[in-house]
N, C-alpha and C positions, 0 to 999 in steps of 0.2 A: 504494500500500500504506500509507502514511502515513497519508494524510489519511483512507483507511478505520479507521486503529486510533484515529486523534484522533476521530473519529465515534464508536466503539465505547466511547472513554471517559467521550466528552461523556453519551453514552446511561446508559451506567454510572452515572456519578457522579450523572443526574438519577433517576433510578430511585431509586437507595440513597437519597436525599435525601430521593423522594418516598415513600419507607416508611418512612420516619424521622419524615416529618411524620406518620405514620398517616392519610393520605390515599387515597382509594379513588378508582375512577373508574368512572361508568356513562354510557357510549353519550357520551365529551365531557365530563360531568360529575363534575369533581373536587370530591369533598365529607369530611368528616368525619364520625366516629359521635360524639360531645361525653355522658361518661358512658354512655354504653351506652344511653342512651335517646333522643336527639333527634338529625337531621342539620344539618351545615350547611355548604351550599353553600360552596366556596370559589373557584372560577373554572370559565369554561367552555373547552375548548380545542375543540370539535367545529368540524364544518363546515357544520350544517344550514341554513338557512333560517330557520327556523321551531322554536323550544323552546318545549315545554309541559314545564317543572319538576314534578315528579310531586309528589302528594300523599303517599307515603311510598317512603321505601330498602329494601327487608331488613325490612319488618313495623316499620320506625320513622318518625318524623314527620319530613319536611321542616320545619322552623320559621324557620333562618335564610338571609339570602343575602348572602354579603359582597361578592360580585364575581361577572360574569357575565365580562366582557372579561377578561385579562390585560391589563396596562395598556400593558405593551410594543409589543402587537400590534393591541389594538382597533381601532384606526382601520383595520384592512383587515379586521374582521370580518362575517361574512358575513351575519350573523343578522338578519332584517327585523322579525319580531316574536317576540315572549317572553311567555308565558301563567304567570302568577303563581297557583298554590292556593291552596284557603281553609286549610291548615293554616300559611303562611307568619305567623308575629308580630312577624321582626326583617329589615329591608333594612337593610344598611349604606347610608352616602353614597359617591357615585362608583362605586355596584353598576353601573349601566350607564351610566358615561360613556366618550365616545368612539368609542361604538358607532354609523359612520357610515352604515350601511346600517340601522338598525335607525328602523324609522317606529311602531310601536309596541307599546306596556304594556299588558295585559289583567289585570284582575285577580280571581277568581273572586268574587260576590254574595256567596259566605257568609263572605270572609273578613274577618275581626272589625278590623283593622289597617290594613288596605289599598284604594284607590279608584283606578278609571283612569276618567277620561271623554276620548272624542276621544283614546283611544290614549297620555293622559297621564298619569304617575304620582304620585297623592297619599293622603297619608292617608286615612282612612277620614272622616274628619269630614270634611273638605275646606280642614281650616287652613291644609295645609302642603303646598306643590307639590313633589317630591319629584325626579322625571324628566320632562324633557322631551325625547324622542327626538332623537337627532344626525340622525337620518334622515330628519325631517319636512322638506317642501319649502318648507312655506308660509312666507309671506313678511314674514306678523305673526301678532304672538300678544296677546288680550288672556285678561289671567290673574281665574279668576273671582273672584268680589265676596267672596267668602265668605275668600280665604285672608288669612292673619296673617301668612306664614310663609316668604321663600322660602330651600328646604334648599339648604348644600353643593351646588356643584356642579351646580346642579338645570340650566343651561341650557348645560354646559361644550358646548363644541363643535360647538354648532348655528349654521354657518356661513350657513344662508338665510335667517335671521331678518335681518329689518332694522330691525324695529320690535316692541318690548313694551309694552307697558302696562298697568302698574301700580297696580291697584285703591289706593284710598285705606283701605281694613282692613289695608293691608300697613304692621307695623310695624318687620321685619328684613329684609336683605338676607343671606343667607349668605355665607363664602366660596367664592371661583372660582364666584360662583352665573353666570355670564356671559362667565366665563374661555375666551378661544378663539374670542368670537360674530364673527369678522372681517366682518363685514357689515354689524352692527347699528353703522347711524348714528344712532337715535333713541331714547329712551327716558325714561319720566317716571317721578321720583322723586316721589311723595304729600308732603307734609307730617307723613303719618301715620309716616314712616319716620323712626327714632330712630339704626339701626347700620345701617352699611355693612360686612360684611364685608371680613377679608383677601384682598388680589387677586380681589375681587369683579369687575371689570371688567376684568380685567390681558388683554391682546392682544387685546381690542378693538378694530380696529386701522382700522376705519370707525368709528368717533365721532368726532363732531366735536369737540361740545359737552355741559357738565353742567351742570344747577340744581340747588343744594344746598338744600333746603326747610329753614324756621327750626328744624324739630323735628328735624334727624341731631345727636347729641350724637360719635357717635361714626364715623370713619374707618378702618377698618383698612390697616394697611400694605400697600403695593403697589396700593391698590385702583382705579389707574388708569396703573400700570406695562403700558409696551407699547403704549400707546393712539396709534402715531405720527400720525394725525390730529387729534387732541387741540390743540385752541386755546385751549379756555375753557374754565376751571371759574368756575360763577356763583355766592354765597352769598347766601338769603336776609338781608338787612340785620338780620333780626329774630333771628337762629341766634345763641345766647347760646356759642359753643364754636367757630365757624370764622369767619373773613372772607374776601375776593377783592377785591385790589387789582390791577384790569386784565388779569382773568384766571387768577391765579398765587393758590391757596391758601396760606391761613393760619392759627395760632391765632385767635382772638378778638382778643389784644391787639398783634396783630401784632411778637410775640418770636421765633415760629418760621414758617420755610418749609417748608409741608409739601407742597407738588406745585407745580412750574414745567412746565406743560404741554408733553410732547412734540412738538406738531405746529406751533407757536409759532417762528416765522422769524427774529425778530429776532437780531442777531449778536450784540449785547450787553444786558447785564444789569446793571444798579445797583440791588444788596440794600438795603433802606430800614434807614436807622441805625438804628432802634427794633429789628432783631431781630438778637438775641444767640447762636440756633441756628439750624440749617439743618440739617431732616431728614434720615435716611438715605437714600440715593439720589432727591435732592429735585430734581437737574436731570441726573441721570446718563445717563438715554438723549436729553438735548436737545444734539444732533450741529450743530443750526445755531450754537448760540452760539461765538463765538470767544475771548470774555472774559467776566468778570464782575470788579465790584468789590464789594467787601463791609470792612469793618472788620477788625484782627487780633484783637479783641476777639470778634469771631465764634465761637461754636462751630460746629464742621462736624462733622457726623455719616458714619459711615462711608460711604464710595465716592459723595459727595455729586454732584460736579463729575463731570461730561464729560472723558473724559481729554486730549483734544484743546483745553480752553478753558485759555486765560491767566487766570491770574489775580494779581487787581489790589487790593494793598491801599492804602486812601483816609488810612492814619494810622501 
């Protein structure tokens, strides 16, 4: 009797919540009316197979889609493929990520915004790779010549990949654009790449190794957090913004440590006198180390160190 009325209330209180959001739901499909004139998709909760997103609600336009998965649940969602209208102008990022069964994105010829070729989601020009299905099997991807761009999130959780590659027109990496690819041991950064997104490669957890070509000016945080195969990160010599001293990233001037590669066995570590910080969690998942020495002059940045490692100061 209990656990029926805690049932009754859970149902309750998401109900009241969900008419409060002024959310509707048709056939799976919770969406909004935005001004009385436009829908927009907010998650899918159904069980089908197979969604073709309708081209209008209630005599209104479909225009946006913020999320297809609830994010809690996607990874056991059912859905293999999702057929996108020509009335759609706005995909949010992470609309379909972690959707593990899901092989692919269609998206209708007339729609002015949006392209799929081979099941995969890009703008309509072709700049910008948008979705890469979690459900594709295949086992490399090369991405075509034409993009500039890879979005947010565009490869999170596609576990069979083992291999990308990287057209040289690619001049951004988005964030988590690779977050999750636990397979992928290989991949080529262009020269043409300027930013690495946030936790662009975070759980990674087959990488080996990374070349940083002379043009990435910029790293974002975390962007090889998780990586525990991780041994080498390589710097091109000619990259006016990062160095690699035996693997282990740098600033330029070798002041800061900005990534001690996870997958790196050595027990101990001697921080070279010339750097005065030590990024925010710059060796925090490296479990093998037992020690390290560094200067008290050191700056250390939050949750730097392995909680497990000694530490050794040289003065």
């Amino acid at each position: 009797m209990k656990k029926a009325l805690v049932f009754l209330l859970i149902f309750t209180i998401g109900s009241v919540l969900f008419a409060q959001q002024g959310w509707y739901e048709l056939d799976g499909l919770e969406y909004e009316v935005v001004n009385g004139r436009i829908i927009t998709i907010k998650r899918y909760t159904g069980n089908a197979t197979t969604l073709d997103i309708p081209t209008q609600i209630d005599g209104l336009p479909v225009t946006v889609i913020e999320a297809i998965g609830d994010e809690a649940f996607s990874f056991y969602s059912s859905l293999t493929s999702v057929a996108i209208p020509s009335s759609v102008t706005s995909i949010e990022n992470w609309a379909f990520a972690y959707l593990s069964s899901l092989t692919s994105i269609t998206v209708d010829n007339r729609n002015f915004a949006y392209a799929s070729i081979d099941g995969v989601l890009f703008d309509k020009s072709i700049r910008t790779i948008i979705s890469y299905p979690a459900g594709k099997t295949a086992r490399t991807y090369t991405i075509p010549s034409s993009v500039m761009s890879i979005g947010e999130g565009a490869f999170s959780g596609c576990d069979s990949l083992t291999s990308v590659t990287i057209p040289s027109s690619v001049t951004s990496i988005g964030a988590q654009a690779f977050f999750l690819c636990s397979s992928l041991t290989s991949v080529t950064i262009p020269s043409s790449v300027t930013s690495i997104g946030i936790n662009a490669f975070a759980n990674c957890s087959g990488l080996t190794s990374v070349t940083i070509p002379s043009s990435v000016m910029s790293i974002g945080f975390g962007a090889f957090v998780g990586c525990e195969s991780l041994t080498s990160i390589t710097v091109d010599n000619r990259n006016l913004a990062y160095a690699s001293i035996d693997g282990v990233l740098f600033d330029k001037s070798i002041r800061t440590i900005i990534i001690y590669p996870e997958g790196k066995t050595a027990r101990t570590y001697t921080i070279p006198s010339s750097v005065t910080y030590i990024g925010i969690q710059a060796f925090s998942r490296c479990d093998s180390l037992t020690s390290i020495t560094l200067s008290r002059r050191t700056q250390v940045g939050f949750g730097a160190f392995p909680p497990s490692a000694r530490i050794i100061y040289r003065d």
